[in-house]
C-alpha positions as CSV (number, residue, x, y, z in Angstrom):
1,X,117.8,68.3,89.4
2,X,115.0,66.1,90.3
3,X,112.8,64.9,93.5
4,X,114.9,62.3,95.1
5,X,114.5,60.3,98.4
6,X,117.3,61.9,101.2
7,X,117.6,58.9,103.2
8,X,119.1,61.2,106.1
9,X,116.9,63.6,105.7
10,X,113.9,61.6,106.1
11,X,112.5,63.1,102.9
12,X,112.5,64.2,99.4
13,X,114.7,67.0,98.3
14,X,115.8,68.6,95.0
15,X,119.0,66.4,93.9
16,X,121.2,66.8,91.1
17,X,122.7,63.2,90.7
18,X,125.3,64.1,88.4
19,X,127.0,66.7,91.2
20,X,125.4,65.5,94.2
21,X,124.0,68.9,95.5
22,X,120.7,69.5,97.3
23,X,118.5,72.4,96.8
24,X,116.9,73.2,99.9
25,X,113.2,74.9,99.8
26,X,112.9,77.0,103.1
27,X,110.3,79.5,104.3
28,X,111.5,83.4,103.6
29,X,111.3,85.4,106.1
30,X,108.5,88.6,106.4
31,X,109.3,91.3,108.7
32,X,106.2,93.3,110.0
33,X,105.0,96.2,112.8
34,X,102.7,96.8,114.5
35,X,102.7,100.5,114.5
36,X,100.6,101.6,117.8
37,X,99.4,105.7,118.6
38,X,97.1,106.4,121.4
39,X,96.6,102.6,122.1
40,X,95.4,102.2,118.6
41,X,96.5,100.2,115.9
42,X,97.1,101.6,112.4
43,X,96.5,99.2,109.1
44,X,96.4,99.2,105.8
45,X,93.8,98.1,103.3
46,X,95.8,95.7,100.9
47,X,96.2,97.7,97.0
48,X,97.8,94.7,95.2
49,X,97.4,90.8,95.2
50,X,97.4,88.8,97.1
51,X,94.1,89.6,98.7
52,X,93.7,92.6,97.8
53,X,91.3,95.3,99.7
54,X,91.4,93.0,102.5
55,X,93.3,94.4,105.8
56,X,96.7,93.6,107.6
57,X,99.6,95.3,108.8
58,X,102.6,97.2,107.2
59,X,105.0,93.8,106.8
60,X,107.2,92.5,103.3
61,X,110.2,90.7,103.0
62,X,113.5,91.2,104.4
63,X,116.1,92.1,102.2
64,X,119.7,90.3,102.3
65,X,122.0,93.3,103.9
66,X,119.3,94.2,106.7
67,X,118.2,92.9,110.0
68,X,114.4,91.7,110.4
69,X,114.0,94.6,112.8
70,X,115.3,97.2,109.9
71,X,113.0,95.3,107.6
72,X,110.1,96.0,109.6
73,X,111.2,99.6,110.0
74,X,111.6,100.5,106.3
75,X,108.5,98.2,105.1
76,X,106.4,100.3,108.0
77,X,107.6,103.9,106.2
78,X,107.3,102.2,102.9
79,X,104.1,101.3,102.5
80,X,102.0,103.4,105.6
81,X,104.5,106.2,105.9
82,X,105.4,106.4,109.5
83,X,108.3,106.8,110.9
84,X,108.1,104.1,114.0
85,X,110.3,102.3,117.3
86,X,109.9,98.9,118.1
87,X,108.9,98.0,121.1
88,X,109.3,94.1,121.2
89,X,108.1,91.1,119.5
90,X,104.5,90.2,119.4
91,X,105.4,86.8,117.9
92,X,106.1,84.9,115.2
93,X,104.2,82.8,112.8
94,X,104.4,80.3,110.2
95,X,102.3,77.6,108.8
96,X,102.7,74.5,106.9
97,X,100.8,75.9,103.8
98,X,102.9,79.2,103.5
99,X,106.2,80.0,102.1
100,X,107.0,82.7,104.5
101,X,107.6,82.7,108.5
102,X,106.6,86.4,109.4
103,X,107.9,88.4,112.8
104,X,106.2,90.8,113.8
105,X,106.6,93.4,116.2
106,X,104.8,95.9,118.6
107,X,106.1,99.2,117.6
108,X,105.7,103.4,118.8
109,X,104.7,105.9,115.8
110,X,107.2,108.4,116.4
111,X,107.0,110.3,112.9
112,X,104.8,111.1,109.6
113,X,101.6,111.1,109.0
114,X,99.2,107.5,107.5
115,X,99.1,107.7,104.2
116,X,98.3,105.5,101.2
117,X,101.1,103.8,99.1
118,X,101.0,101.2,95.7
119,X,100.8,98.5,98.4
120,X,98.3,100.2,101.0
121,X,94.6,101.6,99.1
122,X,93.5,103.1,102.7
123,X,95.0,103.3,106.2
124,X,93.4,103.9,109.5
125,X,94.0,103.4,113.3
126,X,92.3,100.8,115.1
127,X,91.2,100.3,118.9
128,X,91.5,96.5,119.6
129,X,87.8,96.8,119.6
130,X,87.5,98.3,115.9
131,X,89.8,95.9,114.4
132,X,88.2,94.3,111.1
133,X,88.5,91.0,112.3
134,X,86.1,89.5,109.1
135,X,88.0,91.7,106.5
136,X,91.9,90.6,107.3
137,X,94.3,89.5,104.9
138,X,96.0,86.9,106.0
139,X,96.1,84.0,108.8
140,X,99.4,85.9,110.4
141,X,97.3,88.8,110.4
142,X,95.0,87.2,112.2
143,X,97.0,86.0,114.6
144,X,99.3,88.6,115.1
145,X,96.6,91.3,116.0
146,X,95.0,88.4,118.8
147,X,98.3,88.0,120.5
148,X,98.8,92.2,120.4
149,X,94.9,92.8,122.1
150,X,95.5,90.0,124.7
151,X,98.8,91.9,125.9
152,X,97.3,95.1,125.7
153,X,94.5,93.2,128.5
154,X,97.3,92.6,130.8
């Protein structure tokens, strides 16, 4: 395998000359909640790398065999343990610089109680006016929690 010039791709791909195949190099995909109680928002103060202690969401990768919803459902009881129902999509993001389009949703807390996990050192709930907004994880995070306080305006 090596870099090669697809000239209908526009681009260089992986390209193994003696077969002819092409590795593609896409984005994974990150399923994440929202989980909402009382019109607050609960996170999770990040226990591993990357940027650790810093705050975000319960999100992680979806798993071949389940849906992006179910991803966000088990990665929600997972690492925050709640129990939750999504209620729609807040949005979707990806960047240029990141391996990973995430989806995130809006979702109910139906069951549990917060509580910490290897991924989550601390969780709380949030009013749109508490949120951290100097101390979160990542860009998605970010953006995510913007697009969620604007709807909760309308």
């Amino acid at each position: 395998m090596k870099w090669t010039f697809i000239k209908e791709e526009g681009q260089k791909r992986l390209f193994c000359v003696e077969c002819g195949h092409i590795t593609y190099l896409n984005p994974l995909v990150v399923a994440g909640a929202l989980p909402v109680k009382e019109g607050k928002v609960l996170l999770l103060r990040r226990g591993i790398e990357p940027r650790k202690h810093f705050w975000t969401f319960p999100a992680g990768f979806v798993e071949l065999g389940e849906s992006i919803e179910e991803g966000a459902i088990r990665e929600t009881l997972e690492e925050v343990g709640v129990k939750i129902e999504l209620q729609g999509i807040v949005g979707v993001y990806s960047y240029p610089q990141s391996i990973a389009a995430t989806v995130v949703y809006e979702a109910q807390v139906k069951a549990g109680r917060n509580t910490t996990s290897y991924e989550a050192e601390e969780t709380l709930y949030f009013s749109p006016k508490e949120i951290p907004w100097k101390d979160l994880a990542f860009e998605s995070t970010r953006d995510a929690l913007r697009d969620w306080v604007k709807r909760k305006k309308l």
